[in-house]
N, CA, C and O atoms as a GROMACS GRO file, in nm:
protein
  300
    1UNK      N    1   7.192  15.031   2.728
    1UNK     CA    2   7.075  14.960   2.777
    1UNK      C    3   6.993  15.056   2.863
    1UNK      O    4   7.034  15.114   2.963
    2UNK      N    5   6.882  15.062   2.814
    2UNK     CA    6   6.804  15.174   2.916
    2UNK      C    7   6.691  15.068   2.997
    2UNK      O    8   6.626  14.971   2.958
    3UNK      N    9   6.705  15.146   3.142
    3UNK     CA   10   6.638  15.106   3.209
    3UNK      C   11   6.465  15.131   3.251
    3UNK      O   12   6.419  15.241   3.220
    4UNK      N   13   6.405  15.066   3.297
    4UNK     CA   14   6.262  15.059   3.316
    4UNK      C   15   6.233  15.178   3.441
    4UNK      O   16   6.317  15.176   3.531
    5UNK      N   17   6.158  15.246   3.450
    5UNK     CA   18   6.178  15.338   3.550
    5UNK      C   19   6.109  15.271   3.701
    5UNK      O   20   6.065  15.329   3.800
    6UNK      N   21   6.120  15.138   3.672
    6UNK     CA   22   6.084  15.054   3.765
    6UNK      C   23   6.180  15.039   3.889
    6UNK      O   24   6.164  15.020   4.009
    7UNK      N   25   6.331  15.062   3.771
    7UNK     CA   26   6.477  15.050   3.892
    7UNK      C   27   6.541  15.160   3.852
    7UNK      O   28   6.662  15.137   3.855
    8UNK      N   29   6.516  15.278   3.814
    8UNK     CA   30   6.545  15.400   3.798
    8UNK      C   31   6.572  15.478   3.899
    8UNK      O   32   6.484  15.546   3.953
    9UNK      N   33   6.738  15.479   3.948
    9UNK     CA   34   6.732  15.608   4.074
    9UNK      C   35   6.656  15.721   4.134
    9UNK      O   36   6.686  15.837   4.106
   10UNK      N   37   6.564  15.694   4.211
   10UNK     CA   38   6.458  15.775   4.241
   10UNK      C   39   6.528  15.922   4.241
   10UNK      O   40   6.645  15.956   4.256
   11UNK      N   41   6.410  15.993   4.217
   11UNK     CA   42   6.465  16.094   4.177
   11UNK      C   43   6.390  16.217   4.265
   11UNK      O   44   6.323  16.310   4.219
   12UNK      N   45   6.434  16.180   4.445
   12UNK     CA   46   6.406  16.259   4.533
   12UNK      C   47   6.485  16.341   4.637
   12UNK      O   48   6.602  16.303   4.641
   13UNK      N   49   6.462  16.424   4.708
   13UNK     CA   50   6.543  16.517   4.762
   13UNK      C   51   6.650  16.398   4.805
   13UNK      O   52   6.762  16.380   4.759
   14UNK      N   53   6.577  16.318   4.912
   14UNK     CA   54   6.682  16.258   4.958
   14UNK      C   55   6.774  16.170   4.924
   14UNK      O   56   6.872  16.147   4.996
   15UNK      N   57   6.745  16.097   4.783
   15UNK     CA   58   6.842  16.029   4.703
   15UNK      C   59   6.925  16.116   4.670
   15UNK      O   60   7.037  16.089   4.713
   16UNK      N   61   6.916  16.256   4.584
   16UNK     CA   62   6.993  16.339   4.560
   16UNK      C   63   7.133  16.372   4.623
   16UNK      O   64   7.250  16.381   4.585
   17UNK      N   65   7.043  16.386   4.764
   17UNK     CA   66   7.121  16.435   4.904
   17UNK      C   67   7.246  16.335   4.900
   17UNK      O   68   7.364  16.361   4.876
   18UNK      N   69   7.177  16.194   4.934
   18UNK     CA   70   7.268  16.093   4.946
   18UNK      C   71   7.354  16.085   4.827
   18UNK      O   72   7.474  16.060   4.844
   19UNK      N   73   7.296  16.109   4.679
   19UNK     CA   74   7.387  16.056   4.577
   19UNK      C   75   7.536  16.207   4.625
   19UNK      O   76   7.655  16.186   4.648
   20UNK      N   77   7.482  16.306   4.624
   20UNK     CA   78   7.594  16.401   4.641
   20UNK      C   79   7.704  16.357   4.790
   20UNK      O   80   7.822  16.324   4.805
   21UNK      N   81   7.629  16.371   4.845
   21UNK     CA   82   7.738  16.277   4.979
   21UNK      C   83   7.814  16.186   4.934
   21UNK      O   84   7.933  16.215   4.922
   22UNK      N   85   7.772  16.052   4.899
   22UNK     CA   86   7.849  15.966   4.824
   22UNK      C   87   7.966  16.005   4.713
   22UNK      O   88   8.079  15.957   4.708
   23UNK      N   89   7.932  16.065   4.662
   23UNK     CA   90   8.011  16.126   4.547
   23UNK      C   91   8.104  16.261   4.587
   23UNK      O   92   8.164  16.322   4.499
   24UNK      N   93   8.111  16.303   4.734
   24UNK     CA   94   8.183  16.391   4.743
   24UNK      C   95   8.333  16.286   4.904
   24UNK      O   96   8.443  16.308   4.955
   25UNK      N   97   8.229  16.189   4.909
   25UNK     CA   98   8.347  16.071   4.998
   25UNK      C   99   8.373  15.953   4.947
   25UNK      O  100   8.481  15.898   4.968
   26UNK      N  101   8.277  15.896   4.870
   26UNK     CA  102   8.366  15.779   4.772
   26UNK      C  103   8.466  15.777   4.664
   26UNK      O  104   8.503  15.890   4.629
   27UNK      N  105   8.535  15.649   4.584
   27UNK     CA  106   8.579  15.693   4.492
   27UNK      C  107   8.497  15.712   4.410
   27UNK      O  108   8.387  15.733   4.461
   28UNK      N  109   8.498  15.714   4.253
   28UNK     CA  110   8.425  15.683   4.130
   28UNK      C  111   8.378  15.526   4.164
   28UNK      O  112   8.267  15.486   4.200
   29UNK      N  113   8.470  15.470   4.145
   29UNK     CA  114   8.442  15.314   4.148
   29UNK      C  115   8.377  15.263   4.257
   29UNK      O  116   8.305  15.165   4.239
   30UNK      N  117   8.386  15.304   4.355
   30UNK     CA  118   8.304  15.247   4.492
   30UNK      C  119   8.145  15.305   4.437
   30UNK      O  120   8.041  15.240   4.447
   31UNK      N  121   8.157  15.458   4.372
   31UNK     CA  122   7.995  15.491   4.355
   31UNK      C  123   7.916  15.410   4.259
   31UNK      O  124   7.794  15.397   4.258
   32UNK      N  125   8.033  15.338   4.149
   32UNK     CA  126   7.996  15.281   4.088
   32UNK      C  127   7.919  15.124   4.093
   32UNK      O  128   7.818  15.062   4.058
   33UNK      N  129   8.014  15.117   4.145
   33UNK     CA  130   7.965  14.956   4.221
   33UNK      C  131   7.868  14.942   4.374
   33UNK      O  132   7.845  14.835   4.431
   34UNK      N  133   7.821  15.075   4.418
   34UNK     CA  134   7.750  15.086   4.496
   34UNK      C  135   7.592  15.076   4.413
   34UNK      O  136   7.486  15.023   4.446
   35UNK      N  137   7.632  15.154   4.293
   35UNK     CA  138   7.489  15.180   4.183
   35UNK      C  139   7.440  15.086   4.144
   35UNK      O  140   7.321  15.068   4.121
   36UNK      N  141   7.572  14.978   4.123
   36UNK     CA  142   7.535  14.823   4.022
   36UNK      C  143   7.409  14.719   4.189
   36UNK      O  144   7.327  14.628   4.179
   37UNK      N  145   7.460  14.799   4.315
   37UNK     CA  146   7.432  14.728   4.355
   37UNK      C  147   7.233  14.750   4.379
   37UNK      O  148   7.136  14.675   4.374
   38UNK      N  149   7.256  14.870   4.401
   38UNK     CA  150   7.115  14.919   4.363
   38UNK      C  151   7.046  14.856   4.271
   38UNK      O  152   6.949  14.788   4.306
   39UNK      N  153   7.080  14.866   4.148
   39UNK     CA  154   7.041  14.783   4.010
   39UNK      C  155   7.013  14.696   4.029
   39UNK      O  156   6.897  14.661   4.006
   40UNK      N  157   7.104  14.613   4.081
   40UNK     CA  158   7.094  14.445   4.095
   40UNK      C  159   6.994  14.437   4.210
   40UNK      O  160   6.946  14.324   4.211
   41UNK      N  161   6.936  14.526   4.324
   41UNK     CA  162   6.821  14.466   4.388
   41UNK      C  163   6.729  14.517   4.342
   41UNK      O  164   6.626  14.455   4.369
   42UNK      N  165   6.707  14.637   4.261
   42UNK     CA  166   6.553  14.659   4.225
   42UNK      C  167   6.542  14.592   4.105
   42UNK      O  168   6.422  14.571   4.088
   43UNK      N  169   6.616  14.543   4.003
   43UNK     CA  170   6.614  14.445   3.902
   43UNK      C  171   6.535  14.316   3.928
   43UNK      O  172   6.440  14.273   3.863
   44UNK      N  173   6.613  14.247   4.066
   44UNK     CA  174   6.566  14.137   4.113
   44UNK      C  175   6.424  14.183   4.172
   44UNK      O  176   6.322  14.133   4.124
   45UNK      N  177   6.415  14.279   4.277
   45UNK     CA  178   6.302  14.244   4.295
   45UNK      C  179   6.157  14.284   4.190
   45UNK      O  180   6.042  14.269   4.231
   46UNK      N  181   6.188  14.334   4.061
   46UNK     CA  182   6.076  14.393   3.938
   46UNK      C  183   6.068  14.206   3.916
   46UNK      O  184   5.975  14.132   3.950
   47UNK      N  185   6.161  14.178   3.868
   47UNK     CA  186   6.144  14.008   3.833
   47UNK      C  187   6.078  13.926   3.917
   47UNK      O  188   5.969  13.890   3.874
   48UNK      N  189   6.111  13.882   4.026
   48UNK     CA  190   6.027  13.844   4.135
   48UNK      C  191   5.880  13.899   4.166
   48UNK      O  192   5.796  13.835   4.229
   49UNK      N  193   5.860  14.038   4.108
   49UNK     CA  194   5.709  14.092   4.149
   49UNK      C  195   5.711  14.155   4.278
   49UNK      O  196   5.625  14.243   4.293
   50UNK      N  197   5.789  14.131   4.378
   50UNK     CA  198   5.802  14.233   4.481
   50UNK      C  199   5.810  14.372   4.477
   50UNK      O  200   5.879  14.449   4.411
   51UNK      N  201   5.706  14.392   4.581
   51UNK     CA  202   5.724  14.560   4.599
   51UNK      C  203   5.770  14.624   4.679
   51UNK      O  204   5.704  14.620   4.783
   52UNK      N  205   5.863  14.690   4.684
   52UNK     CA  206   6.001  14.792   4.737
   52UNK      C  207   5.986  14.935   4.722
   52UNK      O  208   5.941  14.972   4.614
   53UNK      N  209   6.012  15.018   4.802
   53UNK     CA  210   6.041  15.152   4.804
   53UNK      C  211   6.172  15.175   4.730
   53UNK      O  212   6.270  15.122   4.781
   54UNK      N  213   6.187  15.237   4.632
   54UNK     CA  214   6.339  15.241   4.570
   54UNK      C  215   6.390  15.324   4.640
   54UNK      O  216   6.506  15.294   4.669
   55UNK      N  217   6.353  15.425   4.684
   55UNK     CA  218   6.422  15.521   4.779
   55UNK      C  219   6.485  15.484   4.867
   55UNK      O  220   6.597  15.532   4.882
   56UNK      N  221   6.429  15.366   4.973
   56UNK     CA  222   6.471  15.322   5.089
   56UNK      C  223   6.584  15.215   5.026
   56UNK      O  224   6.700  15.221   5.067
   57UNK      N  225   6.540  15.105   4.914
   57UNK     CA  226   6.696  15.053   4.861
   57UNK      C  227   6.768  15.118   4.811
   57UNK      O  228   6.875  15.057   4.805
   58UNK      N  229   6.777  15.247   4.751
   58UNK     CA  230   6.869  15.287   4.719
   58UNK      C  231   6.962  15.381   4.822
   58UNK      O  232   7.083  15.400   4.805
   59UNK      N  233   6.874  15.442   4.944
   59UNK     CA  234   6.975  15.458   5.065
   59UNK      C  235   7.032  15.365   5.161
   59UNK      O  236   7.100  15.371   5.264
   60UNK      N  237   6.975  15.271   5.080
   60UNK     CA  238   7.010  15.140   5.193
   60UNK      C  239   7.152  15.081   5.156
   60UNK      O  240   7.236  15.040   5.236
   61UNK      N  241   7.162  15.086   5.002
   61UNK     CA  242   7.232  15.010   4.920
   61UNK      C  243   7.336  15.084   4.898
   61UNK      O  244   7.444  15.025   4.897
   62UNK      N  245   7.335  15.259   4.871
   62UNK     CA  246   7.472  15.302   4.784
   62UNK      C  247   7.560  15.292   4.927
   62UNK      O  248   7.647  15.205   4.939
   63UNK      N  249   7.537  15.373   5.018
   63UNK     CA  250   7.619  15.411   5.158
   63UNK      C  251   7.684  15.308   5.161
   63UNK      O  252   7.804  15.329   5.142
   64UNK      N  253   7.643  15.154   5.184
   64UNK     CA  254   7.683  15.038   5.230
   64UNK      C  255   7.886  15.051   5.252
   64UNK      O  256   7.961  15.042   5.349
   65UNK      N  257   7.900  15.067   5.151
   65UNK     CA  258   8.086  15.073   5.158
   65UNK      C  259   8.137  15.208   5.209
   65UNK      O  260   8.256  15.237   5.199
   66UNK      N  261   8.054  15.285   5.260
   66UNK     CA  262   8.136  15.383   5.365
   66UNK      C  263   8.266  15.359   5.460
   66UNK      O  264   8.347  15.446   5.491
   67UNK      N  265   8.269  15.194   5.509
   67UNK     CA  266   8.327  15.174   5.591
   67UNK      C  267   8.451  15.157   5.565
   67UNK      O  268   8.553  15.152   5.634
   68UNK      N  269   8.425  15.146   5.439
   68UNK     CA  270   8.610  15.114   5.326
   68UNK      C  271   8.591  15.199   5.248
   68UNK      O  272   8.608  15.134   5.145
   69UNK      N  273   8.568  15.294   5.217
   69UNK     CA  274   8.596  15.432   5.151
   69UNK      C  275   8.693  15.537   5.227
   69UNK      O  276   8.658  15.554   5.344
   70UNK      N  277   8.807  15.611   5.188
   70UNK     CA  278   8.858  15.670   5.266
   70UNK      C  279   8.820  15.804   5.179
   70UNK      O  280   8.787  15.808   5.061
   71UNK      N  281   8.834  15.902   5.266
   71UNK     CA  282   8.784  16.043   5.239
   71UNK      C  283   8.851  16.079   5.102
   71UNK      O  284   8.963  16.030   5.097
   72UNK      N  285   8.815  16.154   4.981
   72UNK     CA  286   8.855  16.183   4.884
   72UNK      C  287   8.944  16.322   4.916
   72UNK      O  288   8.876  16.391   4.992
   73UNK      N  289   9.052  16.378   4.890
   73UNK     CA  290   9.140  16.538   4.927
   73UNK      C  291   9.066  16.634   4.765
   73UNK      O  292   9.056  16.632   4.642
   74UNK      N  293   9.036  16.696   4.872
   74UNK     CA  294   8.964  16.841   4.760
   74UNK      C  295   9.076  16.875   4.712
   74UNK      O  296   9.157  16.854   4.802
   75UNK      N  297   9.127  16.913   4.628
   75UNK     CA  298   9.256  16.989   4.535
   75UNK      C  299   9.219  17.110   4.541
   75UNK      O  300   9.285  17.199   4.487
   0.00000   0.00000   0.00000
């Protein structure tokens, strides 16, 4: 299913930044379900007609489970 670049992970320094952070302290699955969660608010708000900074939901949204993520061990 391809998406509308309406809810398309912005594709700026600082999402980057954040997506690599995330992905070097979450698991897979926490990044994963951090993404769905992204999805699921810029989805909702394209449907609704609201206008959102995706940047700001999507740093708002992936981090969220930092607090139950435990550090990943580099091998």
């Amino acid at each position: 299913m391809a998406l509308s670049t309406d809810v398309a992970i912005p594709d700026s320094k600082l999402a980057r930044a954040v997506t690599e952070f995330i992905r070097d302290t979450e698991t897979e699955l926490l990044f994963n379900h951090s993404s769905r969660v992204y999805h699921f608010g810029a989805l909702s708000g394209v449907h609704r007609a609201v206008k959102f900074d995706r940047e700001l939901l999507y740093t708002g949204c992936v981090p969220r489970h930092w607090a139950h993520a435990e550090p990943q061990q580099q091998d």
